[in-house]
C-alpha positions in Angstrom: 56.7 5.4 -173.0 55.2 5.6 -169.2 57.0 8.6 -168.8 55.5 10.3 -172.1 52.1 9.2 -171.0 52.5 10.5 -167.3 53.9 13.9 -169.0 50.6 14.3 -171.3 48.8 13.1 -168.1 49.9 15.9 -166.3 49.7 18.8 -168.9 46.1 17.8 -169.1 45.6 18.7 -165.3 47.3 21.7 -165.5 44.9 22.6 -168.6 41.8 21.2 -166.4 43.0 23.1 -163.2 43.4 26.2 -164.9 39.7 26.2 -165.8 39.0 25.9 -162.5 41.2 27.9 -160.9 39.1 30.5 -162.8 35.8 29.7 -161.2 37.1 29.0 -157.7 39.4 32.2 -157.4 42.1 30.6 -156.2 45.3 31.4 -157.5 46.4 28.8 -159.8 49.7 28.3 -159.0 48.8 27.3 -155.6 46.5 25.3 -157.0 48.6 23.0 -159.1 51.4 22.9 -156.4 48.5 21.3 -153.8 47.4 19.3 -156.6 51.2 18.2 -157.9 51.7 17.0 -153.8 48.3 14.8 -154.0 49.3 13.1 -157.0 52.7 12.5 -156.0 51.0 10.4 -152.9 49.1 8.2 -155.3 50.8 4.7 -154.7 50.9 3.8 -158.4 52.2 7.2 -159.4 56.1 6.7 -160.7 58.7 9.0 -159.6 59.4 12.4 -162.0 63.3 13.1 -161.4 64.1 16.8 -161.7 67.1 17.3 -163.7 68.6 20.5 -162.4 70.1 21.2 -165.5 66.6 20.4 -167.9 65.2 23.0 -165.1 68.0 25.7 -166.4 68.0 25.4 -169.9 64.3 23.9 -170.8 62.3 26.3 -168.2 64.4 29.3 -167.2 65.4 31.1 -170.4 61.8 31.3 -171.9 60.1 31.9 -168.8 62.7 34.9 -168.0 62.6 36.1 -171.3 58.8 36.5 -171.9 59.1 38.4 -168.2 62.1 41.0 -169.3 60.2 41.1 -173.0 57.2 42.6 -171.0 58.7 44.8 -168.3 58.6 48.0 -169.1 62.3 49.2 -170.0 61.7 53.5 -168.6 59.5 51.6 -165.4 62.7 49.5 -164.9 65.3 52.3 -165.5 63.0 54.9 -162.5 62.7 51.9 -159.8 66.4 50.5 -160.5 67.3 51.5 -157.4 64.7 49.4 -155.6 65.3 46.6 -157.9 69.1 46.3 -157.3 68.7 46.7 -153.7 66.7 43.7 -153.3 67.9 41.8 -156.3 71.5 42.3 -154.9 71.9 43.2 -151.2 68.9 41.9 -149.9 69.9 38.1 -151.7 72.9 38.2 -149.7 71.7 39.2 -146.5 69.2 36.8 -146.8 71.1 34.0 -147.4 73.4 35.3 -144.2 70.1 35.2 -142.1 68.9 32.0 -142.9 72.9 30.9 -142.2 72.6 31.7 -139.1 69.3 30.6 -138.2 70.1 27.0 -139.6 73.6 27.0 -138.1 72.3 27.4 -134.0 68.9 26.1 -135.1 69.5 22.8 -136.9 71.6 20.0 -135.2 74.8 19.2 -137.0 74.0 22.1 -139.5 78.0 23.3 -139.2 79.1 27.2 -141.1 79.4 26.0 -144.3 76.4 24.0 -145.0 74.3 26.7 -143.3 75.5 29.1 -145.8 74.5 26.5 -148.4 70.8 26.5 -147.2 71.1 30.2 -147.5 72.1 30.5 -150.5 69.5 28.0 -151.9 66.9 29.9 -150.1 67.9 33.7 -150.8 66.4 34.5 -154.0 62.7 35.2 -154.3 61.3 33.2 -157.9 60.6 34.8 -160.9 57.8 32.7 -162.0 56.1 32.5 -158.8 56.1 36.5 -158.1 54.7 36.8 -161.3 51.7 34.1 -161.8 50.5 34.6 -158.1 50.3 38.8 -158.4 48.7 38.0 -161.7 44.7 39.1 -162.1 45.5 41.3 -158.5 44.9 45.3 -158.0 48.4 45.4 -157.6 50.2 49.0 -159.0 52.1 49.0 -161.9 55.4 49.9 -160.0 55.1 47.5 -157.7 54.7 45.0 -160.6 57.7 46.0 -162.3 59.4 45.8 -158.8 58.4 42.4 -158.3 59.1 41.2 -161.9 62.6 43.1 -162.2 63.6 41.8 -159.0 63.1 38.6 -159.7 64.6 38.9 -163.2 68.1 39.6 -161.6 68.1 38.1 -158.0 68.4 34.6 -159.2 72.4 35.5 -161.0 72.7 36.9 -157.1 71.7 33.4 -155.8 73.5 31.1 -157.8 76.6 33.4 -157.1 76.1 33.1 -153.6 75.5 29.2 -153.7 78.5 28.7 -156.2 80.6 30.3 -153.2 79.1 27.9 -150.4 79.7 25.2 -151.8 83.0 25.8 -153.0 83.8 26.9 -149.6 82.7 23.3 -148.4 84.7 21.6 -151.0 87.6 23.6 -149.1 88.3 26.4 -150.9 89.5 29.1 -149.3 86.5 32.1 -149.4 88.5 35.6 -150.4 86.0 38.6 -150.7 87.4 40.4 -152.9 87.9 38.0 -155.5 84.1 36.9 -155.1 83.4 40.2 -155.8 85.3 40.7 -158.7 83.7 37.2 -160.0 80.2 38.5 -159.2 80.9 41.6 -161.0 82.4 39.8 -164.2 79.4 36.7 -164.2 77.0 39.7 -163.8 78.7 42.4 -166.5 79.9 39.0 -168.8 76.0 38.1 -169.1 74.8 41.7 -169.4 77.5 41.8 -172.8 76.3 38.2 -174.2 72.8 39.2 -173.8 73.7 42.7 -175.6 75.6 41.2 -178.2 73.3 38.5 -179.3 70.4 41.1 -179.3 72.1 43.7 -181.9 72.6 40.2 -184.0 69.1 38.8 -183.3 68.0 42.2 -184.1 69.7 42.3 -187.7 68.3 38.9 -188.6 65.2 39.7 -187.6 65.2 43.2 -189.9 66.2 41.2 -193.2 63.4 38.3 -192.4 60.6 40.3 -190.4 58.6 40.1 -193.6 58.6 36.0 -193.4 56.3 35.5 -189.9 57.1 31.8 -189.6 60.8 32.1 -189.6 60.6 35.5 -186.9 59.2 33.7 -184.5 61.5 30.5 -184.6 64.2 33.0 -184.1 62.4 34.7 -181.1 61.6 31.6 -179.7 65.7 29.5 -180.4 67.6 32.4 -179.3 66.7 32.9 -175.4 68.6 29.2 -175.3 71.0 30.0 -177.0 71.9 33.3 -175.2 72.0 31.0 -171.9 74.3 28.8 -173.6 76.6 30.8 -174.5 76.8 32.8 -171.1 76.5 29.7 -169.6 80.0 28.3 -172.3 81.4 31.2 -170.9 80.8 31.2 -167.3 79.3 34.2 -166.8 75.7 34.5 -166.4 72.7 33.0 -168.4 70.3 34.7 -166.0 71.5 38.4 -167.0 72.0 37.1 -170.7 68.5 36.3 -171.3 67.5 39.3 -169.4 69.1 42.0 -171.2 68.1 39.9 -174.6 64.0 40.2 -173.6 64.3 43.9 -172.9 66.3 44.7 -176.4 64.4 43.0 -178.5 61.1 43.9 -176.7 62.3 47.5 -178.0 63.6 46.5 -181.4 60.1 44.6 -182.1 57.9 47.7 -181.1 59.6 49.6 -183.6 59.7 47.1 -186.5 57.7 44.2 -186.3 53.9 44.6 -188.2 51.1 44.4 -185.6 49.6 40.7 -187.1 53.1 39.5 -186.1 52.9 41.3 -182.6 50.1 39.6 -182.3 50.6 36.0 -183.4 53.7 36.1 -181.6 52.3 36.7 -177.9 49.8 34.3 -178.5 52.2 31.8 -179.3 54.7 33.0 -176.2 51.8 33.1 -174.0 50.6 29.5 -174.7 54.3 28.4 -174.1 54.4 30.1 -171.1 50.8 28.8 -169.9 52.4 25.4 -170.0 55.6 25.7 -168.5 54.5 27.8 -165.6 51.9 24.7 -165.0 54.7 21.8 -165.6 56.9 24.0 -162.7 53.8 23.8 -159.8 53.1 20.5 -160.8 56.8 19.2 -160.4 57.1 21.4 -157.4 54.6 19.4 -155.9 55.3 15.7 -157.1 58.6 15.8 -156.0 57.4 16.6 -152.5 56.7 12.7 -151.5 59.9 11.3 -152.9 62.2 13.6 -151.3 60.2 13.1 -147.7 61.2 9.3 -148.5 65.0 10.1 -147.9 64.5 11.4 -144.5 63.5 9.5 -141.4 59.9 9.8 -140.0 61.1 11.1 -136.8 62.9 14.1 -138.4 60.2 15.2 -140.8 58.1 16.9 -138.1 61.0 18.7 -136.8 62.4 19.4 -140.2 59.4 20.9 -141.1 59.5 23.1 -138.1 62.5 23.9 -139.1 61.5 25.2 -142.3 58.4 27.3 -140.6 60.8 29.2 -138.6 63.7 29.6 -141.9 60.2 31.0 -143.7 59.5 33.2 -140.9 63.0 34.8 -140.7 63.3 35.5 -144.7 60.2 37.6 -144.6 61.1 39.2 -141.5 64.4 40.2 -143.1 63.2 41.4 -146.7 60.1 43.5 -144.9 62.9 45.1 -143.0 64.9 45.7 -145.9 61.8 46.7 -147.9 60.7 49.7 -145.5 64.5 50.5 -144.7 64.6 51.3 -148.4 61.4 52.8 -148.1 62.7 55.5 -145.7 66.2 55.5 -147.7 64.1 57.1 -150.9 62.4 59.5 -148.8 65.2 61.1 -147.3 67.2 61.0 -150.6 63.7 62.5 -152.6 63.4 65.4 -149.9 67.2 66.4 -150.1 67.0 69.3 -152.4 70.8 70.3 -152.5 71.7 69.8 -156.2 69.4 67.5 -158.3 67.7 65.4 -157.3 69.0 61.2 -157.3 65.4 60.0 -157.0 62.5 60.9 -158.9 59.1 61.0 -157.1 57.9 58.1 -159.0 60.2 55.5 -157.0 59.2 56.2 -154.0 57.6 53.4 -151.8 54.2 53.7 -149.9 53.0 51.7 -147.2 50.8 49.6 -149.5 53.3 48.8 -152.1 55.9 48.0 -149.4 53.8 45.1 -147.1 52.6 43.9 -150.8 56.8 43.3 -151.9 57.7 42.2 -148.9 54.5 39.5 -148.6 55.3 38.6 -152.7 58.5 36.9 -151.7 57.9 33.2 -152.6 60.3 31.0 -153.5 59.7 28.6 -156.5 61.2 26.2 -159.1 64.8 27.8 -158.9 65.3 27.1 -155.5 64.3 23.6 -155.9 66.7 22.8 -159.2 69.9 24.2 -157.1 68.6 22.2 -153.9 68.0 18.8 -155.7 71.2 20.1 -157.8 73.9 19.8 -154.7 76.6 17.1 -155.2 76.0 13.9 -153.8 80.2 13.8 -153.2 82.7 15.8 -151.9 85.8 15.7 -153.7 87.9 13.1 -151.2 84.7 10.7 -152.0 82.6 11.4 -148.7 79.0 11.8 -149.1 77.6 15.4 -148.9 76.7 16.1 -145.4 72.9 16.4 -144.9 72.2 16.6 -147.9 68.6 15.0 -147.5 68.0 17.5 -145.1 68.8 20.5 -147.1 67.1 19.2 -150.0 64.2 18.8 -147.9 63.9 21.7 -145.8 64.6 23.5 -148.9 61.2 22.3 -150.4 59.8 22.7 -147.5 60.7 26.2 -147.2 59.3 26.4 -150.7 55.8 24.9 -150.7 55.1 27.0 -147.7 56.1 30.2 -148.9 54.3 28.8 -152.2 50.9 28.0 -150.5 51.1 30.2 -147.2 52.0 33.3 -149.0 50.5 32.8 -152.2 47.2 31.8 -150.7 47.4 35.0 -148.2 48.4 37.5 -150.7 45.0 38.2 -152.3 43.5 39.0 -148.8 46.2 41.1 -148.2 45.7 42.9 -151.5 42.0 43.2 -151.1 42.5 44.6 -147.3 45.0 46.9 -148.7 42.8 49.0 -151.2 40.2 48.6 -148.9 41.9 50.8 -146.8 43.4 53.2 -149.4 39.8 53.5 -150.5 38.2 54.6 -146.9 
């Protein structure tokens, strides 16, 4: 029962804070996360454990399919090459950065665990991208950048954190077989998610006319698409993805405009609350992980974490404007037809505002608290506190130092477009 009442306790700050956020113009993700951390430091406040998997099934497959529902799928299909670069290559070269970093940077941080830090840490966060860019002058394409990136980077990240850890449970790391895994979890997920849309899709055309029993069906069958990628071991992620974007098609061409209608607004209320239960737990969880680590390693830890932050924007702004200058040499070489349409292309502006929108959020925090406590001879996970906490860390200050910055940058941006 105390759990229920600090549950409706907290859904009514969220609800109060979002009123505010409003008035004070402060982005209200970064408001609830700075908020989540203060009440987590109140002495009679009980601990909220984050179940990993709760995190997966409960948050992820709504949250990702209310994003993929509204992406725009010929917006998607012209910046796909943008999107997969930094949904797929730049993931991994981020988590080989951060590796490397931790590995000379952290004491006793040996190969393998580095690679798990870098793996927890590679994927920018769906949710976070999207609430925080929210209400900005942002351009469309850099929007659908942002939200189509995120929609496919975390499959890249769990990959890549499946592999690290496997590789510290000792076994043996053989490339080509983790790519042939990546590309079946990836192509697996893309054919559950297709599969259950074409079936969704018939349902929904012999009960469209019944609006109570439409919805249900919108709203039970991002789970169970998870579930059953998930059953199958391929990936939930690109399930759920390729589930939104279908049906977002299917309903534009069937679905009355009262059920359109009814339906956002019940999606959108959903997704008010669950992207304000995420900040909040971000943020709670803050003062009972820094309980697990000693009080002379918390400064340095978090130092730590500053510099981890550091690198991972320096590498995806390189990668950003690298890909940048890749489209422009591939849009000006006129032998043949042309491989990329004028609309991809990056600016300046839209490149510092992707590279700057690279938070990380609630998914990095369910794989961190997610790491097994055991090996499998029995011994305890080496530093595992300290992963767990520089990963959260490395979250709240991409959350708060990035978040809070972003605006400015925006506003400075188009400022300067504009002179």
């Amino acid at each position: 029962m105390e759990n229920y009442t600090i549950i409706i306790f907290i859904l009514a700050i969220v609800i109060g804070l979002s009123a505010f956020a409003d008035k004070s113009k402060l982005p209200y993700p970064i408001l609830l996360v700075i908020v989540g951390v203060a009440i987590g430091f109140i002495p009679t406040m009980n601990e909220i454990e984050i179940n990993p998997e709760i995190i997966f099934l409960i948050f992820l497959p709504p949250l990702l399919y209310d994003a993929s529902f509204n992406i725009s799928p010929k917006d998607f299909k012209i910046n796909i090459n943008t999107i997969g670069t930094l949904a797929i290559s730049l993931v991994f070269m981020t988590a080989l950065g951060i590796a490397v970093v931790a590995h000379y940077l952290i004491p006793g941080m040996s190969w393998s665990l580095s690679f798990v830090l870098g793996s927890i840490l590679s994927a920018t966060d769906a949710v976070a991208a999207i609430s925080i860019t929210k209400g900005l002058k942002i351009s469309h394409k850099t929007i659908t950048i942002l939200e189509g990136e995120s929609l496919i980077n975390d499959a890249s990240a769990l990959v890549a954190y499946r592999f690290a850890v496997a590789a510290l449970m000792g076994s043996a790391f053989v490339l080509w077989k983790a790519t042939l895994d990546f590309i079946v979890l990836l192509g697996g997920g893309f054919l559950v998610g297709f599969v259950l849309a074409k079936i969704l899709a018939f349902i929904l055309t012999k009960v469209h006319k019944n609006m109570n029993v439409t919805i249900s069906f919108t709203l039970l069958m991002p789970f169970v698409a998870y579930l059953v990628a998930e059953h199958l071991h391929v990936s939930g992620v690109i399930a759920v993805v390729v589930l939104g974007i279908s049906i977002a098609r299917f309903s534009n061409k069937i679905f009355p405009e009262n059920l359109k209608n009814n339906s956002k607004g019940l999606w959108d209320l959903i997704i008010f609350l669950l992207n304000g239960l995420i900040f909040i737990l971000i943020g709670l969880n803050f003062r009972y992980i820094l309980k697990d680590i000693d009080n002379d390693m918390v400064l340095p830890y978090i130092g730590y974490a500053a510099i981890i932050t550091i690198v991972a924007l320096l590498i995806r702004m390189g990668r950003i404007f690298l890909q940048k200058i890749n489209l422009q040499k591939a849009f000006q070489n006129t032998r043949g037809k042309r491989k990329v349409s004028e609309h991809a292309l990056l600016d300046f502006n839209n490149s510092i505002i992707l590279s700057w929108s690279g938070m990380r959020g609630i998914v990095s925090l369910a794989i961190a608290i997610g790491l097994p406590k055991f090996l499998e001879d029995g011994t305890p996970f080496p530093q595992r506190n300290a992963i767990i906490f520089i990963s959260v860390a490395v979250v709240l200050l991409t959350l708060i130092g990035q978040g809070l910055t972003l605006p400015w940058i925006v506003k400075k941006l188009n400022l300067r477009q504009n002179e």
